[in-house]
C-alpha positions as CSV (number, residue, x, y, z in Angstrom):
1,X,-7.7,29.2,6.9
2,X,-6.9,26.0,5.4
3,X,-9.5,24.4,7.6
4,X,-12.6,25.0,6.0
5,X,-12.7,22.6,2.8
6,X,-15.8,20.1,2.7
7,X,-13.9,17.7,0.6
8,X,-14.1,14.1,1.1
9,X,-10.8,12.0,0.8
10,X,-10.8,8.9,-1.1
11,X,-7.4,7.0,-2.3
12,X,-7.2,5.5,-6.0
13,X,-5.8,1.9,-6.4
14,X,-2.5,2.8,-6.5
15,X,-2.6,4.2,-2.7
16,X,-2.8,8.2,-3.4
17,X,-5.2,10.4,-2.0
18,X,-7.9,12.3,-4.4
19,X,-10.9,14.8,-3.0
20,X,-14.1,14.4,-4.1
21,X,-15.2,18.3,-5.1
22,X,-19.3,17.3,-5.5
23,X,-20.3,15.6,-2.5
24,X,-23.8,16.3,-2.9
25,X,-24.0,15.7,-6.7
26,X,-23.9,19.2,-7.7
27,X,-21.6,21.9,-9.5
28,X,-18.0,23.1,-7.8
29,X,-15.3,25.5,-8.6
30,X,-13.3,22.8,-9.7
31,X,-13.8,23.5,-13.1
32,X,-13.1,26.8,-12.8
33,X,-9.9,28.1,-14.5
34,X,-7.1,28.2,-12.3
35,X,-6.3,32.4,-13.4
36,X,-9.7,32.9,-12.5
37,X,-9.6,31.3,-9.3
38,X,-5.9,33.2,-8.5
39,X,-6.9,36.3,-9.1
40,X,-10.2,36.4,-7.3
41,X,-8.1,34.9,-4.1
42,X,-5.7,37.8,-4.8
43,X,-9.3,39.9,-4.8
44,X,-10.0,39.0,-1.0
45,X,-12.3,36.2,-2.0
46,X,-12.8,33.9,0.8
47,X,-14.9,31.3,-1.9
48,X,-12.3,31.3,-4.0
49,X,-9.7,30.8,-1.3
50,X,-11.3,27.3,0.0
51,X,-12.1,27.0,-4.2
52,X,-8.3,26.8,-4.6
53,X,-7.5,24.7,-1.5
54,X,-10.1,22.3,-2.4
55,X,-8.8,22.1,-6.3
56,X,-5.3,21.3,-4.7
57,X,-6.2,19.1,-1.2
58,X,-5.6,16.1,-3.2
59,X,-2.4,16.6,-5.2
60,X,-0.7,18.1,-1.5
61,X,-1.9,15.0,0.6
62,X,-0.2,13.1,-2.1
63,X,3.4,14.2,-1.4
64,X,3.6,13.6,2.4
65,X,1.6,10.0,2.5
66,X,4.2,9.0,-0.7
67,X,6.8,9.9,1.7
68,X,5.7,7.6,4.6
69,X,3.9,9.5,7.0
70,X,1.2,9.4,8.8
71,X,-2.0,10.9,8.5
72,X,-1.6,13.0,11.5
73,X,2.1,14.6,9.3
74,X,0.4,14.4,6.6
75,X,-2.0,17.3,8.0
76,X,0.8,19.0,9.3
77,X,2.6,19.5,6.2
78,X,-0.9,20.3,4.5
79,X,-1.6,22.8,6.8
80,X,2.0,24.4,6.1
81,X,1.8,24.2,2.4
82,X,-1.3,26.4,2.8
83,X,-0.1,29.0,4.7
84,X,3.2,29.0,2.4
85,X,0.6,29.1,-0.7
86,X,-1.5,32.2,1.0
87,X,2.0,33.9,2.1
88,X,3.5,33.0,-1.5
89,X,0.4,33.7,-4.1
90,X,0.9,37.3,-4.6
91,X,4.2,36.5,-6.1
92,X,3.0,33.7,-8.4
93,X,4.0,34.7,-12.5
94,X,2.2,31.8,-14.0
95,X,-1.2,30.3,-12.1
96,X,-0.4,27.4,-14.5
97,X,3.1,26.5,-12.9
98,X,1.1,26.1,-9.6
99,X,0.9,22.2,-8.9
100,X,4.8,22.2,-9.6
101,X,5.0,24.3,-6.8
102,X,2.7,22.7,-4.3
103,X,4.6,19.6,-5.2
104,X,7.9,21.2,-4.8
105,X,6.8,22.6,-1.1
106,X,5.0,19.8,-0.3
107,X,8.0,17.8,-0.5
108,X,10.5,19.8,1.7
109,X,8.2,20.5,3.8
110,X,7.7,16.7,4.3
111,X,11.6,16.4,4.9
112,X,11.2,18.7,7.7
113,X,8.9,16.9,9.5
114,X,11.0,13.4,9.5
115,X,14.0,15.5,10.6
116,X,11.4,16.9,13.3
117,X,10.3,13.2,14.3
118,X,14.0,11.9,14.5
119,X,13.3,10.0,11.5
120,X,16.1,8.8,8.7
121,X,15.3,10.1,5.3
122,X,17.5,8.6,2.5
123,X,17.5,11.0,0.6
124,X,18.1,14.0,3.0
125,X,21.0,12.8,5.1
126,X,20.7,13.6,8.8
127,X,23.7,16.0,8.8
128,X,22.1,18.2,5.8
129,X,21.5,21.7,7.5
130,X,17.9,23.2,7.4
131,X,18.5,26.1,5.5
132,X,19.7,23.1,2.7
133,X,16.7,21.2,2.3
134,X,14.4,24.3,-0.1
135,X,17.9,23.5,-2.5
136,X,17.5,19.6,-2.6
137,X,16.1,18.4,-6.1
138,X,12.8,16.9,-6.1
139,X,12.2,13.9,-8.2
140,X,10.9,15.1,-11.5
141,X,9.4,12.1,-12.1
142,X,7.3,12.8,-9.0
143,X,5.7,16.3,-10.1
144,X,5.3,14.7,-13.8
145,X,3.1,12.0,-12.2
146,X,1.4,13.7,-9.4
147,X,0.6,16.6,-12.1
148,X,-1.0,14.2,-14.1
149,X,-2.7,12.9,-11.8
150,X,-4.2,16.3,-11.0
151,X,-4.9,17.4,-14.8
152,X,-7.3,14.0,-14.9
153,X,-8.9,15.0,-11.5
154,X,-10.0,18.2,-13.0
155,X,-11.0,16.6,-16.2
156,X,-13.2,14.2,-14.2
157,X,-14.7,17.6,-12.1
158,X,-15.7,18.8,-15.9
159,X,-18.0,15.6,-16.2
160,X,-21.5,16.0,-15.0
161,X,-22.2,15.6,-11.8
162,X,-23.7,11.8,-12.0
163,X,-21.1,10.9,-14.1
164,X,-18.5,12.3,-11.8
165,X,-20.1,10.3,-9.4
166,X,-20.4,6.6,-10.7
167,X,-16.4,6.9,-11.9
168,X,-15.7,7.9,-8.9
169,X,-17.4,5.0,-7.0
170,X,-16.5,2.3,-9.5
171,X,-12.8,3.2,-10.0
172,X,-11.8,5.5,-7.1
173,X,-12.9,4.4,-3.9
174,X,-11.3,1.5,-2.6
175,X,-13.0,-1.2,-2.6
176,X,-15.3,-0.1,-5.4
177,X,-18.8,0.4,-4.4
178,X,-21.2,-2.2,-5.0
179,X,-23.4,-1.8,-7.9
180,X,-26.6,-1.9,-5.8
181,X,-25.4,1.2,-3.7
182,X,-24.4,3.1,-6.6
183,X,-27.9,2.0,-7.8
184,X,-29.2,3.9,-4.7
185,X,-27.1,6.6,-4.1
186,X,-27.6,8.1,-8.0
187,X,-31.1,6.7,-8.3
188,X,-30.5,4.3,-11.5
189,X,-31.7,1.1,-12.1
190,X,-29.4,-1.5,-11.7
191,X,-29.7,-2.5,-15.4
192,X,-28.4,0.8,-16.3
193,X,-25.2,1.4,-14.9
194,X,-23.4,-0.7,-17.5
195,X,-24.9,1.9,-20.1
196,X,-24.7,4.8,-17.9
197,X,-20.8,4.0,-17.4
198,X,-19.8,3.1,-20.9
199,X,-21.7,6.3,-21.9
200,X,-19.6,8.6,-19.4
201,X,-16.3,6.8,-19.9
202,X,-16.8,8.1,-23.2
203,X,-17.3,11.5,-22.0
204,X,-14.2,11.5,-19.9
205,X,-11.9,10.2,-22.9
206,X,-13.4,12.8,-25.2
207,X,-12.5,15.8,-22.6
208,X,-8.9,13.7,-22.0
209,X,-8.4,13.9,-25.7
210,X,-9.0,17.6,-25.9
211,X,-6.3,18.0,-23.0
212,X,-3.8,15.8,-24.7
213,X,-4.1,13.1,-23.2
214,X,-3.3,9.8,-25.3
C-alpha cells in the first residue's frame, strides 16, 4: 500500500531527502490537518491513506539515508515503517505526536537492516539481541531536527502553488535550477523572479512566524 505515492524526491543542501507534494503546480493534502487526515485513514479512505504517506515520505527517507544506507535500504525500511504505521494507527492517542514516532521506527528499523547486511553499527553493538533494539534511545537531537524539518515542509505546502514551486527550485533542489528554467517551467519573465521571490519569501516567514518559528 505504500507504493502508490506520486511524490517526487529532491534533497536540500544539507543532504536530506524532502517530497515535492505539487508536481503539477496544483493543490495537495499536504496542508490538510494531520487529525483530519488520521481519522479519515481510520475511515477506510484510500486518498487519505497515500495523503498521509505522502505528508510523511520525506521525514522517513530521512532517518535510513542519515544512517548510511543505500537507497535500495532506504526503501526497505520505508516500506516497513508503512506497514508498522497502517498496523500501528488505530492505536495512535495524539495525531500530533506522529513524526516522533515515524522517526523513532524509522530508526530501529534502520538498525535492523545493518544487523541484516552484516554491517557494524556503533551505536548498536553486534551482540545486542533483536528483541533489544525497539528499547535503544534515539538521539533526541535527531527527532528535534528532522521534526523541524518537517513542520517547515508543511509550511512551505501552505504557500501557493507557484510560490511553492520557485522556493523549491531555488533553494531545494540541488543544484538550484537555473533562472531561465524556472522562467519556463512557471511561465514568468525572467525579470520577475527576483520580485516574485522576495515577495513569497515573505509569505513563507509570515506563515513561519505564525507557527513559531523565530
Amino acid at each position: 500500500m505504500c507504493y502508490g505515492t506520486q511524490s517526487k524526491f529532491f534533497i536540500d543542501h544539507g543532504g536530506n531527502p524532502f517530497v515535492s507534494d505539487q508536481p503539477d503546480g496544483t493543490s495537495n493534502e499536504m496542508g490538510w490537518p494531520v487529525n483530519q487526515v488520521v481519522r479519515e485513514c481510520l475511515e477506510g479512505s484510500e486518498e487519505a491513506w497515500s495523503a498521509l504517506v505522502d505528508r510523511y515520505t520525506g521525514l522517513i527517507f530521512s532517518v535510513p539515508i542519515r544512517f548510511g544506507l543505500q537507497p535500495d535500504g532506504a526503501s526497505e525500511v520505508f516500506q516497513e515503517v508503512c506497514l508498522s504505521l497502517l498496523i500501528e494507527l488505530p492505536n495512535l492517542r495524539e495525531p500530533k505526536a506522529l513524526p516522533a514516532w515515524l522517526i523513532r521506527t524509522a530508526w530501529h528499523k534502520s538498525i535492523r537492516w545493518k544487523r541484516l547486511q552484516g554491517r557494524y553499527v556503533e551505536l548498536e553493538p553486534a551482540v545486542t539481541p533483536e528483541s533489544i533494539i525497539d528499547t535503544l534511545p534515539v538521539p533526541e537531537e535527531l527527532v528535534e531536527e528532522i521534526e523541524s524539518q518537517q513542520a517547515l515542509y508543511e509550511v512551505l505546502a501552505e504557500l501557493p502553488a507557484r510560490c511553492y514551486r520557485l522556493i523549491q527550485m531555488l533553494f531545494f533542489e540541488t543544484p538550484p535550477v537555473p533562472y531561465q528554467q524556472i522562467a519556463e517551467r512557471l511561465g514568468l519573465a525572467i525579470g520577475s523572479i527576483g520580485f516574485t521571490r522576495m515577495r513569497c519569501l515573505k509569505q513563507l516567514r509570515k506563515r513561519l512566524l505564525e507557527r513559531g518559528f523565530r
